[in-house]
N, C-alpha and C positions, 0 to 999 in steps of 0.2 A: 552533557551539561544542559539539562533542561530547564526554563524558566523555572524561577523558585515561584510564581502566582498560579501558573497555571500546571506545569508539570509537563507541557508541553515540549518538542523536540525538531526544528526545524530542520533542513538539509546541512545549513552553514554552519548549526549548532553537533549535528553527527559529525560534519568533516572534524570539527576541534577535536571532540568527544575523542574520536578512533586517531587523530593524530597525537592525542596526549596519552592514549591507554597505551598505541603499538610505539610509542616513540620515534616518530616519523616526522615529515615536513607536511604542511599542511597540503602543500599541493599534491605529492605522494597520499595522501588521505583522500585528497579530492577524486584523484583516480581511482582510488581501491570504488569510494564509494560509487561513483559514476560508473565502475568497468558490472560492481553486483544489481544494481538497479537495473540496467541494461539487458545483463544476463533475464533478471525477473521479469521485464517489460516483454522482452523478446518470445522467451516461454508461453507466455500468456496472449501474447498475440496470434502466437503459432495454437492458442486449445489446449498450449501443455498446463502441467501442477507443476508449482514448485514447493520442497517438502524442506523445510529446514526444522532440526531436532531439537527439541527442548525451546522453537519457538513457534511453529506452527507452519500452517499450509495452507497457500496463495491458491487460487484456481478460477475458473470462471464458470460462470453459468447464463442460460440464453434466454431468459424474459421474453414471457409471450405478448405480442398486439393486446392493447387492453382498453377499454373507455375510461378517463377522466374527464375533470369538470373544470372550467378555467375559473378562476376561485374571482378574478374580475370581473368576469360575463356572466357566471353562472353559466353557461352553455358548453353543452358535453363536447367535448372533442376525443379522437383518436388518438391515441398514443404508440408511436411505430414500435415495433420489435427491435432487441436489440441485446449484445451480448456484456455480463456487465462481471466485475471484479470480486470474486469473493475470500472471505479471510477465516479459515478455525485456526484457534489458538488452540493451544497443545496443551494438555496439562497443568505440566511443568511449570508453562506462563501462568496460566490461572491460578497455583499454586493447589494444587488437588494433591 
């Protein structure tokens, strides 16, 4: 049930969503969705992919040290390295 302005889909708005599609209690929804978020968080923490079919594939990647500019100062600063979340969507989703 995504805002109708934006199209948008918040957590609270997924638990309704899958407690009204699986005909469930909302709190039963709250877990399913809490127990796959976790599952995904965890994966990813651990460097793993996660592959879901006909929506896509979660995975990380590690961003090298790099100079920026502090857009108040003007004055170059370092920027650390660091390992960051990435998303391809599958096909299917993009409608190919």
């Amino acid at each position: 049930m995504a805002t109708k302005k934006t199209g948008n889909l918040n957590k609270g708005q997924l638990v309704e969503t899958v407690a009204a599609e699986a005909g469930v209690t909302k709190k039963q929804a709250a877990a399913a969705v809490a127990s796959v978020l976790g599952a995904v968080q965890k994966t990813l923490k651990k460097g793993g992919k996660v592959a879901i079919v006909g929506f896509g594939t979660f995975g990380t990647a590690k961003r090298k040290a790099r100079k920026g500019i502090n857009p108040k100062t003007k004055q170059q600063i370092k920027i650390a390295a660091k390992t960051v979340v990435k998303f391809k969507a599958s096909s299917a989703l993009l409608g190919k």
